[in-house]
N, C-alpha and C positions, 0 to 999 in steps of 0.2 A: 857686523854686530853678531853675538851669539844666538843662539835659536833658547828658548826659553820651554822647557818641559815640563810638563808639572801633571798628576795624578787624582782624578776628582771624584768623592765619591758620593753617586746618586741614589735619591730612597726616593718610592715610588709612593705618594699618599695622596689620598683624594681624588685620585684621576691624572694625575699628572706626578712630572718629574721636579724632584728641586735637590739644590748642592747642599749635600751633609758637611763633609769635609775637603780640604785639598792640602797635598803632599805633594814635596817637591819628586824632579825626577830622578833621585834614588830612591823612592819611597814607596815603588810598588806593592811590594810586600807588607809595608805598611798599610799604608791602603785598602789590599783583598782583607787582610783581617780584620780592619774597621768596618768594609763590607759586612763579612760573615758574621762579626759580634751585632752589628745593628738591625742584619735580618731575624740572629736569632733571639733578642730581645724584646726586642718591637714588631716582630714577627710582618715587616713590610718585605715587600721586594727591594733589590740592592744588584748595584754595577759598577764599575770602575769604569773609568773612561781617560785614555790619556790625551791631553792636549795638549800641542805642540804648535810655539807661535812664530813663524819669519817674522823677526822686523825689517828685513830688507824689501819681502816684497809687502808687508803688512797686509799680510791671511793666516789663518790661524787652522790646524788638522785636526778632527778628533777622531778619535780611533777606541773602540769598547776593547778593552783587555782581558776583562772579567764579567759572568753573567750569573748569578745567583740561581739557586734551582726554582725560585716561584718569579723571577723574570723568565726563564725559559718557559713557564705553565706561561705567562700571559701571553707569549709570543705563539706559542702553538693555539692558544684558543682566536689569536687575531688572526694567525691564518685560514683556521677552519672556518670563522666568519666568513674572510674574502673570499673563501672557495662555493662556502653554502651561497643560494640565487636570496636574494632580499628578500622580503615580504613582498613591497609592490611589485616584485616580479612576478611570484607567486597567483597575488591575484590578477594581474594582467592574463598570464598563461592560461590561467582557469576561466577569464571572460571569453578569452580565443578560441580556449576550445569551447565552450558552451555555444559562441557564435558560430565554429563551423560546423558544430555538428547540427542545430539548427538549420544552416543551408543545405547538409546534407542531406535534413526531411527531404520524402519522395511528398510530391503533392497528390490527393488526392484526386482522381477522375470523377468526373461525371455518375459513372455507375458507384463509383464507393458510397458517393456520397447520398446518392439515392438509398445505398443498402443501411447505410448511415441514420438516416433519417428514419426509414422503416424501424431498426431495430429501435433507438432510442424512442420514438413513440409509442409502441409497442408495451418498451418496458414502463414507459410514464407513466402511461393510462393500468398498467396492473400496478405499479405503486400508489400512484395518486388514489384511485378508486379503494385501494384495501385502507392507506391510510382515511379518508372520507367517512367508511364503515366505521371506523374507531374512534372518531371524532362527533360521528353522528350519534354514536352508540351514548359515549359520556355525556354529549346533550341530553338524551333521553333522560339519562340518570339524572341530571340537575333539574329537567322539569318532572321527575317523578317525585325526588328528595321535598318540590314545595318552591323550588326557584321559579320564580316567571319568567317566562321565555317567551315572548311571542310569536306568533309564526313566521311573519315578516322577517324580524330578524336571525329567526335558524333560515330562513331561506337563503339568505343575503350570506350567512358564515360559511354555511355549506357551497355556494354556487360561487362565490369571489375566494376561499378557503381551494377549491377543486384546481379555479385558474390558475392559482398564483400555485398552488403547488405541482402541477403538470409544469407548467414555465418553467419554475426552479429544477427540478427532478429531469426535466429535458432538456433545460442548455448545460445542465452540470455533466447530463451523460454525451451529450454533442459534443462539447467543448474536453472531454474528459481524452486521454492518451489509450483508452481502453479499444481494441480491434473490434470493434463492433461491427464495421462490415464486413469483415473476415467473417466473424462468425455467419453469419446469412449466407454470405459465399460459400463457407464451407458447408453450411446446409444446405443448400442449395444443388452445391458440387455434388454429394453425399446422395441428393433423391434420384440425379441425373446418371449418376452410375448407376445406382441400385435399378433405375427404369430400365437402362439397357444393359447391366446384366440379365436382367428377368427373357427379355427380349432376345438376348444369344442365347439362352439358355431352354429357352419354346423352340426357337428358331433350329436348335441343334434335337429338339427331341423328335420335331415335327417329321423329317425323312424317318427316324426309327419306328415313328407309329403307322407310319404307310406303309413303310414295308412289312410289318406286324400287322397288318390288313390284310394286305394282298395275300401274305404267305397262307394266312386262314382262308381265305375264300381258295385258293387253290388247295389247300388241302382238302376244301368242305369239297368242290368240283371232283379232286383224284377220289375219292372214296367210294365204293358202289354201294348202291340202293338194296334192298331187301329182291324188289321184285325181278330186280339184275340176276342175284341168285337163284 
């Protein structure tokens, strides 16, 4: 039996493909230009595709002949898809590293966290206390404006107001990513040098003033007396 050829032409709408027309296989030519007039009309994408059917062994070949210049756009934008990494790739990537950099915190020691402690309390109690002063201050003014205020209850604002903001102001500086025991460290560092610089620095003057002693008392020694003469 003959093999049977014939020429199809596909418009691309809505997301998909569907058969505009078909020509037999002399009709290629025909074809490309029912392509080209219905991309340029209808302004969709267009292909020719020929297909070629055995009935002997009953399978059938298709083979694109023809590609329209905005079937090539879509072909090139499919690819730079498949080559970009997904979205959930993206955020996976980005939880991996957040996780490993996470493990790669160093943990704090003992002593940091002692320097730790110091400073954020430190700085509590100068914030909590100045803010206090401003809160106690604005009391004043509401029971001088005529508001009644009891004493009780500025006691109670002022002394549960103090806790709760040393609390907040100290596990926020604790728990905060700020080198806070660096800093003490380095203060620390900073007095420990400066003591023994001072110390090399005595320690190196001390032989030049002895011998700045000595050399005056021997001079006072070599010198003759009035009654010598």
């Amino acid at each position: 039996m003959k093999v049977v050829t014939q020429f199809e032409v596909h418009v691309y709408r809505k997301g998909h493909w569907s058969i505009h027309a078909r020509y037999p296989g002399y009709g290629r030519e025909d074809a490309v230009r029912e392509a080209m007039a219905t991309e340029f009309s209808a302004g969709c994408p267009t292909k020719v595709i020929r297909e070629t059917y055995y009935p002997e062994s009953n399978r059938a070949e298709s083979v694109t002949t023809y590609v329209s210049p905005k079937t090539r756009l879509i072909r090139e934008r499919r690819s730079l898809s498949k080559k970009a990494p997904p979205k959930s790739y993206d955020r996976s990537r980005r939880g991996y590293r957040r996780r490993a950099t996470e493990q790669k915190k160093v943990k704090l020691s003992a002593r940091d966290i002692f320097f730790r402690l110091i400073v954020a309390g430190g700085i509590s109690l100068a914030a909590t206390t100045l803010i206090m002063v401003v809160i106690s201050w604005m009391l004043g003014r509401f029971v001088a404006a005529g508001i009644p205020l009891p004493t009780p209850v500025l006691t109670g604002i002022l002394t549960y107001g103090y806790i709760a903001t040393f609390l907040f102001v100290f596990m926020s500086l604790f728990r905060s990513r700020l080198p806070l025991h660096r800093l003490l460290a380095e203060l620390w560092a900073t007095a420990n040098t400066a003591t023994t610089q001072k110390k090399e620095r005595s320690e190196m003057r001390a032989p030049k003033k002895r011998c700045a002693r000595t050399m005056m008392r021997y001079a006072t020694r070599s010198k003759p007396t009035k009654a010598a003469k």
